[in-house]
MARTOR-745640 format. One record per residue (C-alpha): residue in one letter; x, z, y. Coordinates in steps of 0.2 Angstrom, whole numbers, padded with zeros to 4 digits, always signed. Each point is the difference from the previous one (the first is absolute). Last residue first. Layout:
<pts>
AXZY;...
</pts>
This chain:
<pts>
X+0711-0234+0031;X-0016+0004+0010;X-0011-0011-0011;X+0006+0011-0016;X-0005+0016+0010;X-0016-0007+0003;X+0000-0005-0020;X+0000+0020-0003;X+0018+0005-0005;X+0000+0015-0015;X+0000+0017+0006;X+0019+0005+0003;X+0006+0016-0011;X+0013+0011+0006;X-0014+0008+0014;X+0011+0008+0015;X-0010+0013+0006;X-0002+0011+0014;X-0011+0014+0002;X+0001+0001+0018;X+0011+0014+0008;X-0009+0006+0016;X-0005+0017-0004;X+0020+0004-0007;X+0010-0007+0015;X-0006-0015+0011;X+0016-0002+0009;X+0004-0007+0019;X+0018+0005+0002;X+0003+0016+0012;X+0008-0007+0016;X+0017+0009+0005;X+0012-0013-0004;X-0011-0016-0002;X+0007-0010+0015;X-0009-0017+0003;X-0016+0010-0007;X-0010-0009-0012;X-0016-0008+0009;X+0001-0017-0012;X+0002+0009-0017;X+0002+0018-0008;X+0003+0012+0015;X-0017+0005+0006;X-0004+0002+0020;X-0005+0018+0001;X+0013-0001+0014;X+0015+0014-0002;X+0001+0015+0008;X-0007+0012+0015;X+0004-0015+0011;X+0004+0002+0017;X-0014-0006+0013;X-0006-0012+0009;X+0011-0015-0001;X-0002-0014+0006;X-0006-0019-0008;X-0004-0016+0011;X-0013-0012-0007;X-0005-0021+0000;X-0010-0005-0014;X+0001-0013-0015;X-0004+0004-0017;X-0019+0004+0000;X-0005-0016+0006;X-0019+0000-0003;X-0004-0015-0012;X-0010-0014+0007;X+0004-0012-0012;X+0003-0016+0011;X+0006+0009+0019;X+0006+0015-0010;X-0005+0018+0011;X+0002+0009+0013;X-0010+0018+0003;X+0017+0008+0000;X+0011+0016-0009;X+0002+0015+0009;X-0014+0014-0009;X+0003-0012-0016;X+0012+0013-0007;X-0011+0012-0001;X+0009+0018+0003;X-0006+0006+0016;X+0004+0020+0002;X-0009+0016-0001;X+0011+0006-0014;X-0013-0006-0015;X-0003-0018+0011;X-0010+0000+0014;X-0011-0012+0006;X-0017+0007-0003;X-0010+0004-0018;X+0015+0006-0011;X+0003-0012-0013;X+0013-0006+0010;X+0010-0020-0002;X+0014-0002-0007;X+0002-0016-0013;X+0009-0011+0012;X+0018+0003-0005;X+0010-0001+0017;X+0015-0012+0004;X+0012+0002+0014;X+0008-0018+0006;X+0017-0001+0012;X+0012+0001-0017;X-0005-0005-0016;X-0006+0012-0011;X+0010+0011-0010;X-0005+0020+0004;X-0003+0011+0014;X-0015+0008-0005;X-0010+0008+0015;X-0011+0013+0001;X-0018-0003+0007;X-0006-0004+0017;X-0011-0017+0002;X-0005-0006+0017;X-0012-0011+0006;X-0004-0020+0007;X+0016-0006+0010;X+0009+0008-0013;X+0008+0017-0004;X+0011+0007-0012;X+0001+0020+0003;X+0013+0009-0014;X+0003+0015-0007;X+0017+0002-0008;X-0002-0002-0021;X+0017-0011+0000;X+0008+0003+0019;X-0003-0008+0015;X+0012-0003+0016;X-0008-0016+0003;X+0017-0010-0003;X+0002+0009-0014;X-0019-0006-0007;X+0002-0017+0006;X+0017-0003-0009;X-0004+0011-0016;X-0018-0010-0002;X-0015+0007+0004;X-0017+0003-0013;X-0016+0008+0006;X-0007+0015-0008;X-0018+0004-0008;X-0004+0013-0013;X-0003+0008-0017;X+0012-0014-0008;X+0005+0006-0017;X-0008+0014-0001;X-0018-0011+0005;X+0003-0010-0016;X+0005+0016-0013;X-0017+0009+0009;X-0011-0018+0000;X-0012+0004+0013;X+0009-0008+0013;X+0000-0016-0013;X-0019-0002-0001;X-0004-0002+0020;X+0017-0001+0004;X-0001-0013+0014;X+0005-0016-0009;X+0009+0006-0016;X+0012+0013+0000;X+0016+0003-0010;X+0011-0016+0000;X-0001+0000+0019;X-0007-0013+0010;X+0004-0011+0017;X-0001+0002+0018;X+0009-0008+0014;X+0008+0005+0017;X+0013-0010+0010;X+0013+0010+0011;X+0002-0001+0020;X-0016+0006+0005;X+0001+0000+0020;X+0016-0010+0001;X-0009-0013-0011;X-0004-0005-0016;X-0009-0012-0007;X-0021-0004+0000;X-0009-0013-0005;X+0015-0007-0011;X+0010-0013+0004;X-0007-0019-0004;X+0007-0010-0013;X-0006-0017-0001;X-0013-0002-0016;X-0001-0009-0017;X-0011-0008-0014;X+0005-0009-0014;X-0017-0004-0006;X-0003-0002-0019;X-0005-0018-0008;X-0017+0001-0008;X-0007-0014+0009;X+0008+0003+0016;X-0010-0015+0011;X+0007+0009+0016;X-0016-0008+0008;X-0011+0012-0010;X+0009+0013+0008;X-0004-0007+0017;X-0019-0002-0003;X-0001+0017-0009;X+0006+0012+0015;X+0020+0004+0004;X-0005+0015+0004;X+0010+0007+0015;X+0010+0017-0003;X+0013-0003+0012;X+0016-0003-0007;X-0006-0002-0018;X-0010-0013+0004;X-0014+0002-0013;X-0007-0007-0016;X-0015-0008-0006;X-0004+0014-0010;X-0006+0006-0018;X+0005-0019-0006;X-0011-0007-0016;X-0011-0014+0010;X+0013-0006+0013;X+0015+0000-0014;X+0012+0012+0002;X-0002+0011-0018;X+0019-0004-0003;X+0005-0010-0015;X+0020-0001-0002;X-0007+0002-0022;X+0009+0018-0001;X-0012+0005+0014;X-0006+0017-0005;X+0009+0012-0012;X-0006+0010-0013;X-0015-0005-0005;X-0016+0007-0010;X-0002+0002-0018;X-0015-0012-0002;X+0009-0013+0014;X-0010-0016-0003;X-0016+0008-0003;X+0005+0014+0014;X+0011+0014+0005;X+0008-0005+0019;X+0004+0014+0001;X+0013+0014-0008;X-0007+0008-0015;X+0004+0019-0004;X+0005+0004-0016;X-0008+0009-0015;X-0014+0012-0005;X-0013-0007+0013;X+0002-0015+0009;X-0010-0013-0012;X-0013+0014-0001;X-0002+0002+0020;X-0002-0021+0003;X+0014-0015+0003;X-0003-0017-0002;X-0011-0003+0014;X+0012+0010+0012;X+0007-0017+0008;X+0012+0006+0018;X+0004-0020+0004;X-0019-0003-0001;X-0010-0009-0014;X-0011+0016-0002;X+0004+0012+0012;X-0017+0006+0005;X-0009+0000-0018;X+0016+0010-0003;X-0006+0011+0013;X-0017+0001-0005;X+0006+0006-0018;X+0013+0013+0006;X-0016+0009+0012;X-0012+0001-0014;X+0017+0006-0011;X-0001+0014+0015;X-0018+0005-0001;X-0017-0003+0003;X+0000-0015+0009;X-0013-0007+0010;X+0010-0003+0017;X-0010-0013+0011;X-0015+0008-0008;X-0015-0015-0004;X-0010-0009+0014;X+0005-0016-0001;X+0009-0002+0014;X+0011+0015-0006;X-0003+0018+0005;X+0008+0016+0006;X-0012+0016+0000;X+0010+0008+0011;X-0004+0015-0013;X+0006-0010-0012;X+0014-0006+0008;X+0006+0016+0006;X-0002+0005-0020;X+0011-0015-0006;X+0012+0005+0012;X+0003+0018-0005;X-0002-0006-0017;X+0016-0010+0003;X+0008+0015+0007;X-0004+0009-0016;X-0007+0017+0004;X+0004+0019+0005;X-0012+0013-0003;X+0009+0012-0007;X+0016-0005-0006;X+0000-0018-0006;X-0003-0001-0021;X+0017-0004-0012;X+0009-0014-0007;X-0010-0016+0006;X+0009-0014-0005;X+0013-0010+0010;X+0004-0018-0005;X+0014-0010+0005;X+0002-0018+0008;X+0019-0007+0002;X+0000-0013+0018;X+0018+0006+0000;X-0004+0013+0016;X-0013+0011-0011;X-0018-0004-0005;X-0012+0014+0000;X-0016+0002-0013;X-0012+0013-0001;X-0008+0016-0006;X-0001+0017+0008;X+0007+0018+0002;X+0015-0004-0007;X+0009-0007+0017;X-0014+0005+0015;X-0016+0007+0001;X-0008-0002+0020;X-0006+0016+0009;X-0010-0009+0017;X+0003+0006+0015;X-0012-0004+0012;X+0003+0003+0023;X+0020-0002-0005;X+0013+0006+0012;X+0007+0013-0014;X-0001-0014-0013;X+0016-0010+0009;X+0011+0015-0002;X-0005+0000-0017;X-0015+0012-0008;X+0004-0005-0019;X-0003-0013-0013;X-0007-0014+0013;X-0015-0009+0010;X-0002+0001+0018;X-0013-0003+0011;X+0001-0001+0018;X-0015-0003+0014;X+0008-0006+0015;X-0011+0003+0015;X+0014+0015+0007;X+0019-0004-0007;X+0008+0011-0011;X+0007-0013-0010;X+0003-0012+0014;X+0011+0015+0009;X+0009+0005-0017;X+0006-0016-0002;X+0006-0002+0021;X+0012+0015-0008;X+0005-0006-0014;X+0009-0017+0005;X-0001-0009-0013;X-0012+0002-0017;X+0006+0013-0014;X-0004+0017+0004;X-0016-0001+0011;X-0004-0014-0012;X-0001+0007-0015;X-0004-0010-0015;X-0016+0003-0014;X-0014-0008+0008;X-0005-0002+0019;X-0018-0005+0005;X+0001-0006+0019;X-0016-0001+0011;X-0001-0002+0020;X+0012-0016-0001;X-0004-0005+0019;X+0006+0017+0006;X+0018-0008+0007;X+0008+0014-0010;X-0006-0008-0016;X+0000-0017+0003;X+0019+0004+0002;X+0001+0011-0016;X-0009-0016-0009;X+0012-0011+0010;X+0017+0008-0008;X-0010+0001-0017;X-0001-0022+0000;X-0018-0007+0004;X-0005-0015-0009;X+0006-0017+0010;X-0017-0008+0006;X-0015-0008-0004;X+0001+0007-0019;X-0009+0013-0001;X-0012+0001-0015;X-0019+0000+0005;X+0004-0019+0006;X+0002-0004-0018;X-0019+0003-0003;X+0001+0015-0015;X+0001+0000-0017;X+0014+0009-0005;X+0010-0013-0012;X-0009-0015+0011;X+0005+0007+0016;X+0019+0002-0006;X-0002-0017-0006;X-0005-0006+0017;X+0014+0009+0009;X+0013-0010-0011;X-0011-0015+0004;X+0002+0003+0020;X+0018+0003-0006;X+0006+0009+0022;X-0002+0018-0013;X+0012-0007-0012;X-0004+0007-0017;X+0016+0011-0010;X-0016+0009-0012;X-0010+0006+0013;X+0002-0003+0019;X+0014+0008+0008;X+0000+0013+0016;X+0001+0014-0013;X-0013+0006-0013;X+0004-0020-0007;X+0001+0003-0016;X+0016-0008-0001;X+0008+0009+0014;X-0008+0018-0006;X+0007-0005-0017;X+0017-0003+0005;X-0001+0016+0010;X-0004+0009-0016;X+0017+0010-0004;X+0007+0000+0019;X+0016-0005+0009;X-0003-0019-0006;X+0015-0011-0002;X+0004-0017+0003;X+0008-0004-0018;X+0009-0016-0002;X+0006-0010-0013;X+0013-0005-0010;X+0007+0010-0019;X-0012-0008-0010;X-0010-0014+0011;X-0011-0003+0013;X+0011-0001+0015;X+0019-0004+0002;X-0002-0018+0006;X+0016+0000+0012;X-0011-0004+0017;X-0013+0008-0007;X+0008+0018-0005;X+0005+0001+0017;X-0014-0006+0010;X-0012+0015-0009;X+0012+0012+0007;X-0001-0009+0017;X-0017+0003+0000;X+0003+0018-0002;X+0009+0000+0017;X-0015-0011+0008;X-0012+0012-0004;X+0009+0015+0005;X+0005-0007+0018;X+0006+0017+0003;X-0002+0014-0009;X-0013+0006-0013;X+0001-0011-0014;X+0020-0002-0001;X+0006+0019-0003;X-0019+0000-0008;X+0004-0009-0014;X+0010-0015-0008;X+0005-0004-0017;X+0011-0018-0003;X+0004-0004-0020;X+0012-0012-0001;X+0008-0009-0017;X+0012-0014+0002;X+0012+0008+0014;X+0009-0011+0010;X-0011+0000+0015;X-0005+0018+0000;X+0014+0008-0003;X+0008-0014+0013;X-0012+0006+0013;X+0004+0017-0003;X+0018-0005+0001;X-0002-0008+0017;X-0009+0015+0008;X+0014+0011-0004;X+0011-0010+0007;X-0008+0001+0016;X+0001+0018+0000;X-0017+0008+0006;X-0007+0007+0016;X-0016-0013-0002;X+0002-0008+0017;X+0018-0004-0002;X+0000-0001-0017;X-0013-0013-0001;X+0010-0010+0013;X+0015-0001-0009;X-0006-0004-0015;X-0007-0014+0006;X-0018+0003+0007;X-0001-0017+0012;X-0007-0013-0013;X-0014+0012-0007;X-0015-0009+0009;X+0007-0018-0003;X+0003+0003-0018;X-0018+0007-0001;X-0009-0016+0009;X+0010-0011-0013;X-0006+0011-0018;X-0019-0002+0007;X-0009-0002-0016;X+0007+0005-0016;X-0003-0007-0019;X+0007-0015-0005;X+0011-0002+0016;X+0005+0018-0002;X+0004+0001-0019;X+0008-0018+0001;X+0014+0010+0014;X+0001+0015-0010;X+0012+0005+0017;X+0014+0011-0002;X+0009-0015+0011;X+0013+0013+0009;X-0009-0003+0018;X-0019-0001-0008;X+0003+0017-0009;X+0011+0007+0013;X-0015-0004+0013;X-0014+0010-0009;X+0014+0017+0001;X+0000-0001+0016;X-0018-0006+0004;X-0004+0018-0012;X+0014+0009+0012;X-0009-0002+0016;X-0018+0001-0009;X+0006+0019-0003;X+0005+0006+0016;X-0011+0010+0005;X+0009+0018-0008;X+0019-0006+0001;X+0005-0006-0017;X+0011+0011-0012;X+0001-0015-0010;X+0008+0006-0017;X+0009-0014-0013;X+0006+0007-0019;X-0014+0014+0002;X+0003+0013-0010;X-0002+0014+0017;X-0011-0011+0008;X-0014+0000-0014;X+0000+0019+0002;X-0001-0001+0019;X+0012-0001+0011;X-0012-0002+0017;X-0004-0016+0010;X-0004-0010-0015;X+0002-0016-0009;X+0007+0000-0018;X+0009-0010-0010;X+0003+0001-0019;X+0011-0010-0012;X-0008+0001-0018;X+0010+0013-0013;X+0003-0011-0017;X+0004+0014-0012;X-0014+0013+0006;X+0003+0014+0015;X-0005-0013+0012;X-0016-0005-0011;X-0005+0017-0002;X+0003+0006+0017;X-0012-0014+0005;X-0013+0005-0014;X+0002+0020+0007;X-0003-0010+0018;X-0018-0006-0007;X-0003+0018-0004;X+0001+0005+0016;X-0010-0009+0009;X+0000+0005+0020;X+0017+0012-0003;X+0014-0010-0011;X-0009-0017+0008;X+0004+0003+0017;X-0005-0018+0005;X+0004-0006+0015;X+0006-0016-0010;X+0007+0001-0014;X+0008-0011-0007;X+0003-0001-0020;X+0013-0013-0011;X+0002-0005-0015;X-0019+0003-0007;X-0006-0001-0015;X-0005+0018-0001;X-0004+0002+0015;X-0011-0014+0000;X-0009+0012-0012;X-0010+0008+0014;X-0009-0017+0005;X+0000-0013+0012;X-0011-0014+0010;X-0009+0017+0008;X-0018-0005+0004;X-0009-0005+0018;X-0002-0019+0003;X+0005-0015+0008;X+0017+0002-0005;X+0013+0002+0014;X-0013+0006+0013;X-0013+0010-0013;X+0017+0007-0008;X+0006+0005+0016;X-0017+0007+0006;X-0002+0010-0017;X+0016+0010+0003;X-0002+0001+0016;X-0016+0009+0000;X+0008+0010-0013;X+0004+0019+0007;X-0011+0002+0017;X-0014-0011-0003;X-0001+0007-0020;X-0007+0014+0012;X-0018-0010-0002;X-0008-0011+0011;X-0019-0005+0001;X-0009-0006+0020;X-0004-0016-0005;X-0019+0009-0003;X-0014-0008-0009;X-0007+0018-0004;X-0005-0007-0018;X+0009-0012-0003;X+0017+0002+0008;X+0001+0019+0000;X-0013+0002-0017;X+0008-0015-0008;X+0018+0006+0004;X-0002+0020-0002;X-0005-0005-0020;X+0015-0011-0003;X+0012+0013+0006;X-0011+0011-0012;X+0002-0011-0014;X+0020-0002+0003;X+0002+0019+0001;X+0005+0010+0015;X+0018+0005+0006;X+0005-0015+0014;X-0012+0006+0011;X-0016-0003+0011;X-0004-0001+0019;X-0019-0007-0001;X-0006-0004+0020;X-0018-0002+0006;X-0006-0004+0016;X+0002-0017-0003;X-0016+0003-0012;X-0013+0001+0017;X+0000+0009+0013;X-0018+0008+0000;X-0007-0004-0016;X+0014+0000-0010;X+0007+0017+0008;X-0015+0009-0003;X-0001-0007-0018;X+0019+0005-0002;X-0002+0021+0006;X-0019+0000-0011;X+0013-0004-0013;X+0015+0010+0002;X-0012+0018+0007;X-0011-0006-0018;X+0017+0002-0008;X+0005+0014+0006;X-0016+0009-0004;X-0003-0006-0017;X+0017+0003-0004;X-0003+0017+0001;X+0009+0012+0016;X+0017+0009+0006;X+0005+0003+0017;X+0011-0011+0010;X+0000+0010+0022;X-0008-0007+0015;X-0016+0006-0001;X-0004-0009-0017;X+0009-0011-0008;X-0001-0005-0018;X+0011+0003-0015;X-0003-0005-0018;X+0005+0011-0016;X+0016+0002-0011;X+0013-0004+0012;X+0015+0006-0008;X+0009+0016+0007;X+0004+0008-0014;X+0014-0014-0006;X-0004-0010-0015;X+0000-0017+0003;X+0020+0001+0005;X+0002+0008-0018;X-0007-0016-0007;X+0012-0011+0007;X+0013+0009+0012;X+0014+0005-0013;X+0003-0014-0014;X-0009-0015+0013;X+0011+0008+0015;X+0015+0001-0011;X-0001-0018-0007;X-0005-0004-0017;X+0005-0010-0013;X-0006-0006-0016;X+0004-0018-0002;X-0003+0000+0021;X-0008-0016+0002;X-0003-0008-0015;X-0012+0014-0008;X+0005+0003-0019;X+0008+0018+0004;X-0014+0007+0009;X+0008+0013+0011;X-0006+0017-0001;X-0012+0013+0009;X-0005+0018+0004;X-0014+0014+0001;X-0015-0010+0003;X-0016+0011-0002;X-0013+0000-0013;X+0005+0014-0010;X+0017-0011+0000;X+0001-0018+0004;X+0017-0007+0002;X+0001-0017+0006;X+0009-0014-0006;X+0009-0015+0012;X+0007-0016+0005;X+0010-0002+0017;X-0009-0011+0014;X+0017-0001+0008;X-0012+0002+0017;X+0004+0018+0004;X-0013+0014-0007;X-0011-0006-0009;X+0007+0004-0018;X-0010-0010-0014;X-0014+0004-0010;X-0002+0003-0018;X-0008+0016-0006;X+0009+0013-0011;X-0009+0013-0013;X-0001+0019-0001;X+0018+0004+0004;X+0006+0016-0009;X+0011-0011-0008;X+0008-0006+0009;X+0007+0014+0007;X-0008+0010+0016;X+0010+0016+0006;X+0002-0008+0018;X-0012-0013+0002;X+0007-0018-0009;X+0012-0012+0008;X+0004-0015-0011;X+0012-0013+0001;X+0001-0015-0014;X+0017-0010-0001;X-0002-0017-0005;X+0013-0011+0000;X+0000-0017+0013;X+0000-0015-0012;X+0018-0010+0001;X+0000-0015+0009;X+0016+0006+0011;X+0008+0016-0008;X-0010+0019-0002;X+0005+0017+0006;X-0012+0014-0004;X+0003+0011+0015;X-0004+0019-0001;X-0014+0005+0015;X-0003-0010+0016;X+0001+0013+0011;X+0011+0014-0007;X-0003+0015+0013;X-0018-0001+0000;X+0000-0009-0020;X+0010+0016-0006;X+0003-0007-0017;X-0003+0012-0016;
</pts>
C-alpha cells in the first residue's frame, strides 16, 4: 500500500527514450469496498486539473463510491493523481450539496421550485432586453463544464441575448496560453503532445510547477529521469520547486521579469548560430525584427535584471540550442505576470528559430490550469467565437449565422468581445445590470477581493449563480441554481493535448439538481429563443444533440470533431483533435508539415502589438503576405506595473498547492485532502524571515497597497525578497473572516492589472511588507511534500495520509496491447 498524500507521485515505473510509458492502474475505492463489491464502473475522466487523466467510476446502490485509472488511455496509462484518487467522487458527496434552487426574498437565500427561480431569471432578462438592451447582460463561465454545454451558453449568450459581454475563469489561468498560440500561429491548439516526453532530450519548464498543477504528467517526467537515457531539465521559477530540485539548470528569476530572461535566452541562440536557418526562411516571418529586439539582453544584462547568474543563462541556452529534441511547458509562473503574452511568445520563438516543433520529442505545450478550459475556448463560451473563428472574419461571422440561423449582426462582432476584467468593470459601473455565473468563484478567485465582494453585492445587479455548493460567490446571489456535476451527467471534455474523452452519466444529481446544459436549454426555452425562420435556436434534447451540432460547427476547422462521436470514444482511448476523414484516429501533433493556420481566411486573429495591445487589423496582416509562415513575434521589456518600494519592500505572488484545486469547493471536502492542507500560510525565505525577526508557524501580517492577509508563516526555499501564497483560501463563512476571525484569501492584496494582449490578471506581481503579529503556537499547516517544504524541517511533522488516505495501488505486470494512437506517438 502507497501513501499517495505523503508519496505524491506514487512508485516510478522507469522507462528509456522511445520506449512506451508502463501502465500502472491506481484505484481508490470507499473504505471497506473491494472490487468486488462494485456494481459496475462508468467511463469518464478526472476533472480536476487539466492533465485530462482517464478514468472508471464506481457505482454502488446507485452512488459512486471510488475510481481507477484506465490503463489503455494515452494520457495517464492508468494514473491518477491524488486530488482525482481523494476529491472526485467523495468531493460530490459532501452534506452540504445544493439539492434545490435558492431565491431571495427580504434580504436572506431561501429555498424554492425551479419554476419559480427560473421564471424570477426570465421575467429578470426580458425586462432587461426591453429596457437596456442585451449589453446589459454578462455570462462569467468556467473551465469545468462539458464541451456541449460550453457550446450551448455560446449560441444562447451570442445568439440568443446578443451579448459581447461572455468570459469564463479560463481568463484568469489560459488566456495566455491561447493568445500566444493565436499570435505565433494564427490559431488556438497545443502544437504538442503528452508523449513528447517520452521522446524528448531535453524539458523547460516554464513557470510551471508541474509536480503540483498535473501531477501525473510530472510521474511521466520522473519516469524519463529515473530511465536509462535521463532528458536534461530546466526549469524557471521563483520558488525551489520539485522540478528545481532535478533540474540540471534553475532560474530563480525575480517575479516580473520574465520577458527579460526570454530576450536572453532568444539572443544566445542567434549569437552562437543555434539557428534552423532554412526552417526559419521556409517557415517564419519576422526573424530580423526579433534579432533587433533581443540584441541588448546578453547574459549579463538578463542577470542583472532577472537576479540570476549569468552563466546559468548561457547554459540553458546551450541546452536548448544543442539539444536535438525540446519539449518547452509553460504555466501560470509566466501566464499571470508581466508581459505574459509576449513571454509565452518567446517560447513559441525558440522552438522556430531551431525547428523543434511538431515532431516526437519537440514541441510546445502552453498549458491550461483547468480540465475543460480548452473546450470553453473552442466553444466559444468565452470572449471567442466558435470553433477557433476570428471575430474581425466578416465570413467567419457569417458561417456562425448560417449554423444558428440568425442575421450576422445578432452576433457581436463590432467590437473586441468583453474579457472577465471588464465584465466585473461593466458590473460595478451599473451598465451590466444582469450577470449569470456558473460553476467558479469569483469572490475567492478574481483580484483584489475586496472591490469583488463590493460589485457582487451591488444594488441594481441582479446575480445568478450556478454551482455544486453554496460558495462564497453563491452567498451574494438573487437565484441559485443547484447544478449536477462530475458523474451526475453526460458529456465530453478535451484536456491541454487537444485528447477528447467521454464522461457518462454514473449516478442521478441529488435532489433536484440538474445538468448545466439543461439548465441552458430550459432558460432558452422559456426565452423562447428563435432562429430567422422561426424554429428553437437550441432544439436539442440532449448532450449527443449538443456533440453533433458542434461537429457540424467545427467541420473543416483546425479543432475537426467530424470524425469522432460518443460510441467511437467509449471503451478505449481518448482522441486528440483534429479527428476527421483524413485523420480517422485523430492526431498527435500539429504542424509537422511548417503550415501555420496564418492565411487571411483561416487565422483566429489578425494579431496584436504586444507592447500595447493594438490590433494589428485585417488590411495590415493581409500585407504581411504570411501564407502559412509562422510569426516570430516579440516585445521590449518593460518592469512590472508595480515593484517594490521602501513602503512594501518585498514582492508578492500566488500560486497552488498539490492538495487543493481552485477555491476548495470539492477538495476542502476531501478529509485525507483537506488534512493535508487545512489552511492558508504564506511562504518567506531564511534571509527575509531572520531579518524580520519571524519564526516557522509565527503569525504573520502581509499587506499591500489593497488588504491584508494574516496567517502563519513558512519560512521555507524561495528566493529571497518574494513571499508566495497558495490562492485556494477563501471562507465559507458568510463575511470576511476566516475560521479564527482572520482574512485568509490570498487574492485580498493582489491587483486589478492585467495582460495588455491576453487580458489575464497578474497574480504574480505585487508589492507587500510582512510583520509579525504574534508568536507561533507551532508549525504552518503549510505541507512538507513539494514546493512549500520547510527550509528547516526539524520540528515540522511530515505531511502523511496514514491509513484512510492509502489508495489501492497497483502496479498491473501485464501491459494492454498498444492501440495505433500509441503507435502514432512512437
Amino acid at each position: 500500500m502507497v501513501d499517495r498524500i505523503a508519496d505524491i507521485w506514487g512508485t516510478r515505473t522507469p522507462f528509456a527514450r522511445g520506449e512506451r510509458w508502463p501502465v500502472r492502474v491506481d484505484q481508490k475505492l470507499a473504505e471497506g469496498l473491494t472490487e468486488d463489491d462494485v456494481d459496475r464502473w462508468v467511463q469518464s475522466a478526472c476533472v480536476l486539473c487539466s492533465n485530462g487523466c482517464a478514468a472508471d467510476i464506481a457505482v454502488k446502490d446507485g452512488r459512486m463510491v471510488g475510481i481507477r485509472g484506465r490503463a489503455m488511455d494515452l494520457v495517464n496509462h492508468g494514473r491518477l493523481g491524488p486530488k482525482g484518487l481523494f476529491a472526485s467522487w467523495q468531493g460530490m458527496e459532501s452534506g452540504d450539496r445544493l439539492t434545490q434552487p435558492l431565491i431571495r426574498r427580504d434580504g436572506a437565500l431561501v429555498p424554492t421550485d425551479w419554476d419559480t427561480a427560473m421564471g424570477a431569471i426570465v421575467e429578470r432578462s426580458r425586462a432587461l432586453l426591453a429596457e437596456k438592451g442585451p449589453l446589459a447582460f454578462g455570462f462569467y463561465t468556467s473551465g469545468q463544464l462539458f464541451l456541449e454545454e460550453y457550446y450551448a451558453l455560446a449560441i444562447l449568450g451570442k445568439a440568443g441575448i446578443g451579448t459581447p459581454h461572455m468570459d469564463g475563469n479560463t481568463r484568469l489561468c489560459t488566456a495566455t496560453a491561447a493568445t500566444a498560440m493565436k499570435e505565433s500561429f494564427g490559431s488556438d491548439g497545443q502544437p504538442g503532445s503528452y508523449a513528447d516526453i517520452d521522446e524528448c532530450d531535453a524539458i523547460f519548464l516554464y513557470g510551471h510547477n508541474m509536480p503540483e498543477t498535473q501531477t501525473v504528467l510530472w510521474a511521466r517526467v520522473l519516469d524519463r529521469i529515473e530511465g536509462p537515457d535521463r532528458p536534461l531539465v530546466v526549469c524557471v521559477d521563483p520558488r525551489e520547486t520539485e522540478v528545481a530540485r532535478v533540474a540540471d539548470v534553475h532560474l530563480a528569476v525575480r517575479p516580473g521579469t520574465n520577458l527579460a530572461l526570454m530576450n536572453g535566452l532568444i539572443r544566445e541562440l542567434f549569437v552562437n548560430g543555434w539557428i534552423d536557418e532554412e526552417y526559419v526562411a521556409a517557415h517564419t516571418f519576422g526573424a530580423d525584427e526579433l534579432r533587433s529586439t533581443v540584441e541588448s539582453w546578453t547574459p549579463e544584462a538578463v542577470a542583472r535584471t532577472c537576479g540570476v547568474d549569468a552563466e546559468d543563462v548561457r547554459r540553458a541556452a546551450r541546452i536548448f540550442g544543442t539539444s536535438q529534441r525540446v519539449l518547452s511547458t509553460v504555466l501560470q509562473g509566466f501566464y499571470q505576470s508581466s508581459q505574459a503574452t509576449a513571454s509565452a511568445c518567446q517560447v513559441n520563438n525558440l522552438h522556430l528559430l531551431t525547428g523543434k516543433i511538431g515532431r516526437p520529442g519537440s514541441g510546445i505545450l502552453q498549458m491550461n490550469g483547468q480540465p475543460t478550459a480548452q473546450n470553453n475556448r473552442e466553444c466559444g463560451a468565452d470572449g471567442d467565437l466558435s470553433a477557433f473563428r476570428n471575430w474581425e472574419n466578416p465570413d467567419h461571422v457569417q458561417e456562425l449565422a448560417d449554423l444558428w440561423g440568425v442575421h450576422p449582426d445578432k452576433i457581436p462582432h463590432w467590437a473586441p468581445p468583453t474579457h472577465a476584467m471588464q465584465i466585473f468593470r461593466y458590473a460595478e459601473q451599473g451598465s451590466i445590470q444582469f450577470l449569470w455565473i456558473q460553476a467558479t468563484n469569483p469572490a475567492v478567485s478574481m483580484p483584489q477581493l475586496e472591490r469583488i465582494r463590493h460589485i457582487l453585492d451591488k444594488e441594481g445587479l441582479f446575480l445568478v449563480v450556478q454551482d455544486l455548493y453554496l460558495t462564497e460567490t453563491a452567498r451574494y446571489a438573487d437565484v441559485v441554481l443547484p447544478a449536477a456535476g462530475w458523474g451526475e451527467k453526460q458529456g465530453t471534455f478535451t484536456n491541454v493535448n487537444r485528447t477528447v474523452h467521454l464522461s457518462d452519466k454514473a449516478v442521478a444529481p441529488p435532489g433536484d439538481a440538474r445538468s448545466d446544459l439543461d439548465i441552458f436549454l430550459d432558460y432558452a426555452r422559456r426565452m423562447d429563443f428563435r432562429r430567422d425562420d422561426g424554429a428553437p435556436l437550441l432544439d436539442w434534447s440532449g448532450p449527443e444533440d449538443g456533440f453533433r451540432a458542434w461537429q457540424e460547427c467545427t467541420r473543416g476547422k483546425l479543432c475537426d470533431y467530424t470524425g469522432l462521436s460518443y460510441e467511437k470514444l467509449r471503451g478505449g482511448s481518448g482522441i486528440p483533435w483534429p479527428c476527421n476523414e483524413e485523420h480517422p484516429d485523430g492526431t498527435v501533433r500539429l504542424y509537422g508539415d511548417g503550415i501555420f493556420p496564418t492565411d487571411v481566411q483561416r487565422a483566429e486573429t489578425f494579431g496584436h502589438d504586444l507592447l500595447t495591445g493594438a490590433s494589428v487589423g485585417p488590411d495590415k496582416y493581409r500585407a504581411l503576405g504570411l501564407n502559412g509562415r509562422a510569426i516570430l513575434k516579440s516585445a521590449p521589456y518593460k518592469p512590472a506595473h508595480e515593484e517594490p518600494s521602501d513602503e512594501y519592500p518585498l514582492q508578492y505572488s500566488t500560486g497552488r498547492t498539490v492538495y487543493h484545486f481552485h477555491t476548495r469547493t470539492k477538495t476542502a471536502r476531501s478529509r485525507q485532502l483537506n488534512r493535508a492542507a487545512p489552511s492558508a500560510w504564506a511562504e518567506l525565505s531564511r534571509s527575509d524571515a531572520a531579518a524580520l525577526g519571524i519564526a516557522e508557524g509565527d503569525l504573520i501580517r502581509v499587506t499591500s497597497p489593497r488588504g491584508e492577509l494574516v496567517v502563519p508563516a513558512r519560512v521555507g526555499d524561495i528566493r529571497e525578497g518574494t513571499v508566495f501564497a497558495p490562492f485556494h483560501y477563501g471562507y465559507f463563512q458568510e463575511d470576511r473572516s476566516g475560521p479564527d476571525g482572520r482574512p485568509t484569501a490570498a487574492n485580498e492584496l493582489t491587483m486589478t492589472e492585467w495582460d495588455p494582449v491576453s487580458k489575464q490578471p497578474i497574480f504574480k506581481v505585487a508589492a507587500v511588507r510582512v510583520e509579525k503579529v504574534a508568536d507561533g503556537e507551532g508549525p504552518s499547516a503549510a505541507p512538507t511534500t513539494a514546493a512549500s517544504r520547510p527550509a528547516d524541517p526539524v520540528g515540522v511533522p511530515p505531511t502523511v495520509g496514514g491509513p484512510e488516505a492509502e489508495a489501492e495501488e497497483a502496479i498491473r505486470p501485464v501491459e494492454p496491447p498498444a492501440t495505433p494512437d500509441d503507435e502514432e506517438q512512437r
